[in-house]
C-alpha positions as CSV (number, residue, x, y, z in Angstrom):
1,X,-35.4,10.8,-54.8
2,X,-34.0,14.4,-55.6
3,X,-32.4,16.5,-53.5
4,X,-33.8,19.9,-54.1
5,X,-33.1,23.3,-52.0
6,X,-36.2,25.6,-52.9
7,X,-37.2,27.8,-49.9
8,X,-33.7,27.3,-48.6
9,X,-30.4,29.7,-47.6
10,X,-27.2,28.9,-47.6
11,X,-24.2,31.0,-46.5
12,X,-21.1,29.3,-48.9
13,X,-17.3,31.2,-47.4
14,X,-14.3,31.1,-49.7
15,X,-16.9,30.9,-52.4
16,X,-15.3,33.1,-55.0
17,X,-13.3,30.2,-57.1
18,X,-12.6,26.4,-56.8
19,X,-14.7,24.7,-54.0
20,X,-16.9,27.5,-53.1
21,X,-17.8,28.3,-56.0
22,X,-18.8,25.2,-58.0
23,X,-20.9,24.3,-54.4
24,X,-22.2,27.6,-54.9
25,X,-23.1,27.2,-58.0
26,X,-24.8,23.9,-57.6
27,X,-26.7,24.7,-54.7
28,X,-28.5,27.4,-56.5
29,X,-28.8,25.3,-59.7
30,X,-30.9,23.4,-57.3
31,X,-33.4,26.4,-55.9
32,X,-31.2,27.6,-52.9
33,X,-30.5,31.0,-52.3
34,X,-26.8,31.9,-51.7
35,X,-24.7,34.1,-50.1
36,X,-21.5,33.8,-51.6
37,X,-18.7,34.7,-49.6
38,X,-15.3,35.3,-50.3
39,X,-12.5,37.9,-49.1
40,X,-10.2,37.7,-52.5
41,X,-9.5,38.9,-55.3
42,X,-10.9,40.9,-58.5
43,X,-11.4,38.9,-61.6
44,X,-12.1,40.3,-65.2
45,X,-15.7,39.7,-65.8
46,X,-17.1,38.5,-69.9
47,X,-17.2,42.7,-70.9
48,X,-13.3,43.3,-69.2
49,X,-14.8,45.1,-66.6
50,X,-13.4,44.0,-62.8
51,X,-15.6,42.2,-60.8
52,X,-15.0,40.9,-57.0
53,X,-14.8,37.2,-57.3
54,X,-18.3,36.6,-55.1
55,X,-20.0,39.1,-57.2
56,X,-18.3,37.4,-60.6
57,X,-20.0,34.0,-59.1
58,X,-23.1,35.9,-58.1
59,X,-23.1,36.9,-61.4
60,X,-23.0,33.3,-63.3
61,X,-25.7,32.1,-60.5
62,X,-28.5,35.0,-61.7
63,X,-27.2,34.3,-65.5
64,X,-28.6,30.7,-64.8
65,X,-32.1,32.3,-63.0
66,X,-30.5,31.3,-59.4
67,X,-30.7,34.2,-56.7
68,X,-27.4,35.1,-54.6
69,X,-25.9,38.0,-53.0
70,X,-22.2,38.4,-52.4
71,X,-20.6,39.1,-49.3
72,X,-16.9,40.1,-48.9
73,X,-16.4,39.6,-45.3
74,X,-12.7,37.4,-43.8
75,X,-14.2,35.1,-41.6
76,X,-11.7,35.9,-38.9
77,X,-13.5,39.0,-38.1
78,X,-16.1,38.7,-35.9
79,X,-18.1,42.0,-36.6
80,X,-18.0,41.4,-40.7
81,X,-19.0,38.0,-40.0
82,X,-22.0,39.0,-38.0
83,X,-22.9,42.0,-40.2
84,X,-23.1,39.2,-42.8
85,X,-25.3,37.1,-41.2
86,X,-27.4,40.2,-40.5
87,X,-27.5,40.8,-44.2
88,X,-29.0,37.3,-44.8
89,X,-31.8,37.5,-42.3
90,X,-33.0,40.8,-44.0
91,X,-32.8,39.7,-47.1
92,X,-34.0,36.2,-46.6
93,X,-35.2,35.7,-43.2
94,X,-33.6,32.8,-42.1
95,X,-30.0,30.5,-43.1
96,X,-30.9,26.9,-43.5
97,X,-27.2,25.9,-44.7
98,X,-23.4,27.1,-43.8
99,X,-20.8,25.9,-45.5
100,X,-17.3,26.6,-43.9
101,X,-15.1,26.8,-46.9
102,X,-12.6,29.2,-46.7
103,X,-9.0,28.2,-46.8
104,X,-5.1,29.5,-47.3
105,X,-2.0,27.6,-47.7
106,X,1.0,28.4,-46.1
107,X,3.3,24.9,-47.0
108,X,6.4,24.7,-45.6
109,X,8.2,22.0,-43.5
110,X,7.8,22.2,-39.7
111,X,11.4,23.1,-38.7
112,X,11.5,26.1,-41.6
113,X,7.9,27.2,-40.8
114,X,7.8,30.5,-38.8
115,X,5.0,30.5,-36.4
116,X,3.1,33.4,-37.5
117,X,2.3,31.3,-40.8
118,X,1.1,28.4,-38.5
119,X,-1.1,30.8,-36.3
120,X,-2.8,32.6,-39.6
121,X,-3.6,29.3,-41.2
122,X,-5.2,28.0,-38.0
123,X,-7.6,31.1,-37.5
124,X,-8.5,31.2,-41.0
125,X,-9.5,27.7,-41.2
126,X,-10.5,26.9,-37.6
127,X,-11.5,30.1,-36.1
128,X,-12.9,31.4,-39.8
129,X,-15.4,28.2,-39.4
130,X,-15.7,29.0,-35.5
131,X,-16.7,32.2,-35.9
132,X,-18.8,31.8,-38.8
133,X,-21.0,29.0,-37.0
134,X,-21.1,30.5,-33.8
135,X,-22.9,33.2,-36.1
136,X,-25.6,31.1,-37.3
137,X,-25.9,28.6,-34.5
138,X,-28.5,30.7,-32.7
139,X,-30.5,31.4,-35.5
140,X,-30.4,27.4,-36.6
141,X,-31.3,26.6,-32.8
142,X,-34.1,28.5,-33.5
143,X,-35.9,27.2,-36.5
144,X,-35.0,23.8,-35.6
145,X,-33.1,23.6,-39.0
146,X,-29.5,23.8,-39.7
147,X,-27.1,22.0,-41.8
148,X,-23.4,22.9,-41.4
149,X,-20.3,21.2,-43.3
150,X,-16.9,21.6,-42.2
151,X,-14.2,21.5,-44.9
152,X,-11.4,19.1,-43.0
153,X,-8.5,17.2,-45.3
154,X,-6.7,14.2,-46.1
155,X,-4.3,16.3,-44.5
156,X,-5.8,16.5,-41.2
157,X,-6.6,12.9,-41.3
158,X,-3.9,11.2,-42.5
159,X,-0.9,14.0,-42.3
160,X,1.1,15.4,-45.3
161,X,4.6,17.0,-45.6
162,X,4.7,20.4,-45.3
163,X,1.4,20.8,-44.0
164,X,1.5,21.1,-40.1
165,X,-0.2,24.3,-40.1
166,X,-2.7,23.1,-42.5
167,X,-3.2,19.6,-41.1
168,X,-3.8,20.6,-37.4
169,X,-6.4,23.1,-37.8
170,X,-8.4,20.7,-40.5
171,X,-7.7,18.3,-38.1
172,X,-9.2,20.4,-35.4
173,X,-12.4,20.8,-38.0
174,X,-13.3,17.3,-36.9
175,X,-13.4,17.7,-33.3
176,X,-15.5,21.0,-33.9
177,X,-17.9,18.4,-35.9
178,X,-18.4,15.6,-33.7
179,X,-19.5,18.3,-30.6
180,X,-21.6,20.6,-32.5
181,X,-23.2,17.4,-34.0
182,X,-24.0,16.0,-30.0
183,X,-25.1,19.8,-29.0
184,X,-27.2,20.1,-32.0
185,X,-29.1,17.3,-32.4
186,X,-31.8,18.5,-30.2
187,X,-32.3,21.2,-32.6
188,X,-32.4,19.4,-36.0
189,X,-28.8,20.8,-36.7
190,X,-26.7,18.5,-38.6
191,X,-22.7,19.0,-38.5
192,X,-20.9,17.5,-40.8
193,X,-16.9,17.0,-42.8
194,X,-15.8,17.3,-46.6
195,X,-12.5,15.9,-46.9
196,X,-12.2,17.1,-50.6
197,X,-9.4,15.8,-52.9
198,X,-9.5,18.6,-56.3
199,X,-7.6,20.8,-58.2
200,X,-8.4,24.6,-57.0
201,X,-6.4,27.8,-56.8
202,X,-4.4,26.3,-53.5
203,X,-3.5,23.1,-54.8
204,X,-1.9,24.8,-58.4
205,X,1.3,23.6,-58.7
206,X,1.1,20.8,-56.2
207,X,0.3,18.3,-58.4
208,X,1.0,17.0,-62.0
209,X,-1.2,18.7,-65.2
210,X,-2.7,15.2,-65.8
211,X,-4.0,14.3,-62.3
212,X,-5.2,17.6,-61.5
213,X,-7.1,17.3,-64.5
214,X,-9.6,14.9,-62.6
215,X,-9.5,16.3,-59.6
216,X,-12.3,18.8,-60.6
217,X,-14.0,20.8,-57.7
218,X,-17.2,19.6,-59.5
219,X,-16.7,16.2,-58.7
220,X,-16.7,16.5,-55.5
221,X,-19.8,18.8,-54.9
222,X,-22.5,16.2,-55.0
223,X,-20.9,15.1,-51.6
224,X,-22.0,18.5,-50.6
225,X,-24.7,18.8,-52.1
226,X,-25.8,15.2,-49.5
227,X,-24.5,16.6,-46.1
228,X,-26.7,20.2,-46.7
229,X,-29.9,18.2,-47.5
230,X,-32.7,17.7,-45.2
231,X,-31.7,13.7,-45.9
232,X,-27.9,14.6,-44.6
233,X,-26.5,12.4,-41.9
234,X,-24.8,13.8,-38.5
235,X,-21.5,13.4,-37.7
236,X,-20.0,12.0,-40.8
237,X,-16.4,12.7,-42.3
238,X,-17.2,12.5,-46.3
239,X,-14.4,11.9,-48.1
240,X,-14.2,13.2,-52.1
241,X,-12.4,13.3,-55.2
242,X,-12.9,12.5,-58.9
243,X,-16.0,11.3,-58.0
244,X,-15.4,8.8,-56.0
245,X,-16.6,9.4,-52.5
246,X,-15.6,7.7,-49.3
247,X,-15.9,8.0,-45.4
248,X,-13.2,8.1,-43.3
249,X,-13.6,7.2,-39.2
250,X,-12.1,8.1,-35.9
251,X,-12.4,4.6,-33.8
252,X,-10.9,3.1,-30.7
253,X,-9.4,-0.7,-30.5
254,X,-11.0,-2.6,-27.7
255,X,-7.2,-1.6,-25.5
256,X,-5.5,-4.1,-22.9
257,X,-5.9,-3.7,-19.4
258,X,-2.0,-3.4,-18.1
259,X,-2.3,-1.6,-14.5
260,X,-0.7,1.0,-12.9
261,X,2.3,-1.1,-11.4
262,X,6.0,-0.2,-11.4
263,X,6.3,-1.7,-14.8
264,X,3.1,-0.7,-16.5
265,X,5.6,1.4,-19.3
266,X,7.4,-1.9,-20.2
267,X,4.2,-3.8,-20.3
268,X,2.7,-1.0,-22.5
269,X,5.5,-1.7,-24.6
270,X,4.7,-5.4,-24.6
271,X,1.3,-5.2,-25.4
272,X,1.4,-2.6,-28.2
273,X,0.3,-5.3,-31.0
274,X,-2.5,-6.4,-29.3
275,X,-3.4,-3.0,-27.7
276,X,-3.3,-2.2,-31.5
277,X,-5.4,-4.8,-32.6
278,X,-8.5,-3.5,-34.6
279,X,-10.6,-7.2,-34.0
280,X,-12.9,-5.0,-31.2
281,X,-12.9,-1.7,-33.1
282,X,-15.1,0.9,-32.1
283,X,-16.5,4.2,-33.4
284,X,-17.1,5.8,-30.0
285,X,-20.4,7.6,-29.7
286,X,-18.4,10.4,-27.6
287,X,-15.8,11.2,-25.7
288,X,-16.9,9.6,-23.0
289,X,-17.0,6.2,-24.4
290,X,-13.1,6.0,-24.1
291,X,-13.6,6.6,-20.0
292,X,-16.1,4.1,-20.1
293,X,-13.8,1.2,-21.8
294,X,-11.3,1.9,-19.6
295,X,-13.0,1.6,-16.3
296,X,-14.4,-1.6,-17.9
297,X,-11.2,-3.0,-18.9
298,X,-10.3,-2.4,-15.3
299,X,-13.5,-3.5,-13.4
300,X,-12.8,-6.9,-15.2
301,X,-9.3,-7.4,-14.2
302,X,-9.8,-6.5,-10.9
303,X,-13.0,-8.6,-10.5
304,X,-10.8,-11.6,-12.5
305,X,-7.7,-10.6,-9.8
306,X,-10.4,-11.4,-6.7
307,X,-11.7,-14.2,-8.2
308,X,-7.9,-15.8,-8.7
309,X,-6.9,-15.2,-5.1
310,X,-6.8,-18.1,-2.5
């Protein structure tokens, strides 16, 4: 099996360094046409001249014989955004793949953090990928085709000091995943996470020399390179990171049944171990599946109540 991408068109944001780029660049290296997007800054290209970094990585991707355009839009603005996609259906006539990459940093603890750093953060990661897949969705609806990867974190998963800005919206990536996945299914659209773990222009500094030294944004590209293929799965959180790839869950313990009484709180308290108990783990198959348990749970006792009384 190979996973190839001729005849396909992929929209990559924050594709000028890191990340974007090296899934940029392989998805090209594999026959897909890009749109590289990214909002930063100039870098010096081989002659000294200045280059924009998406047109410095559109620039390696025709060196190699790959074809890509660059695109310079933020994804927080609506318009650009849509003038982009605009762009792509002209040039290409159709977007097969969006990969929602862009990303800042704004690190600082929660009681030093002012709240205009939290908001940006949040609408560059959460409304940048809103925004930008509300822009394809339509078009991906349809051709019956659509492959979409979310960028989440560790962060959002798991939390991280400092990060309470940055771990809520890529938090808020997943949620954004597991709907889109239930709405698109219908329509051949597969949504998807990257939880990467590598060494890029927002993690300089955070780590030592000799561990970010492994943490190569190539290693963790082939994971991409799986959830924009027409083999991807739906639904998944892919975790990544000096090439060793994992998958990371959001489940539900079977719960305890406790009532509504005037000491349900203490009996909460109680029951927390076994409420906690991971024995009858579930990964729900939507939100509703917590409802359902829970009316279950309380069916049962009520039926075992009835059938205990004299």
């Amino acid at each position: 099996m190979s996973i190839r991408f001729e005849g396909k068109v992929a929209i990559v944001t924050g594709a000028g360094g890191g990340l974007g780029r090296s899934h940029a660049l392989a998805l090209a290296a594999r026959g897909c046409k890009v749109v590289v997007n990214d909002f930063g800054r100039a870098v010096p290209d081989a002659s000294g001249n200045t280059l924009s970094a998406a047109d410095a990585v559109v620039a390696e991707i025709r060196a190699a014989g790959g074809t890509a355009i660059a695109n310079h839009a933020s994804v927080t603005d609506e318009a650009a955004v849509a003038s982009m996609v605009r762009d792509t259906m002209d040039a290409w006539g159709r977007i097969d793949i969006l990969v929602n990459n862009a990303g800042i940093l704004r690190d600082k603890s929660f009681g030093k953090m002012d709240m205009s750093d939290f908001r940006l953060v949040v609408d560059v990661h959460l409304m940048g990928a809103a925004i930008c897949t509300k822009a394809v969705w339509d078009i991906m609806r349809a051709q019956k085709y659509g492959r979409i990867v979310m960028t989440t974190s560790s962060s959002g998963l798991y939390g991280n000091f400092g990060q309470a800005n940055y771990g809520a919206a890529k938090m808020a990536l997943v949620g954004l995943m597991q709907t889109l996945a239930i709405e698109g299914a219908k329509d051949n659209i597969h949504v998807n996470c990257l939880a990467p773990t590598a060494a890029t222009r927002m993690t300089e500094g955070l780590m030592p020399e000799e561990v970010l030294a492994k943490l190569k944004p190539e290693s963790v590209t082939p994971g991409l390179l799986y959830l924009g293929s027409d083999i991807a799965p739906t639904r998944a959180i892919l975790c990544a990171g000096a090439g060793t790839f994992e998958r990371a869950y959001i489940t539900m313990t079977g719960g305890v049944h406790v009532g509504d009484g005037a000491e349900a709180a203490e009996q909460v308290a109680a029951e927390f171990t076994a409420i906690s108990d991971r024995t009858e783990e579930t990964v729900p198959e939507n939100g509703g599946a917590q409802g359902r348990n829970e009316m279950s749970k309380a069916t049962a006792a009520t039926a075992e109540a009835i059938s205990d009384s004299p």
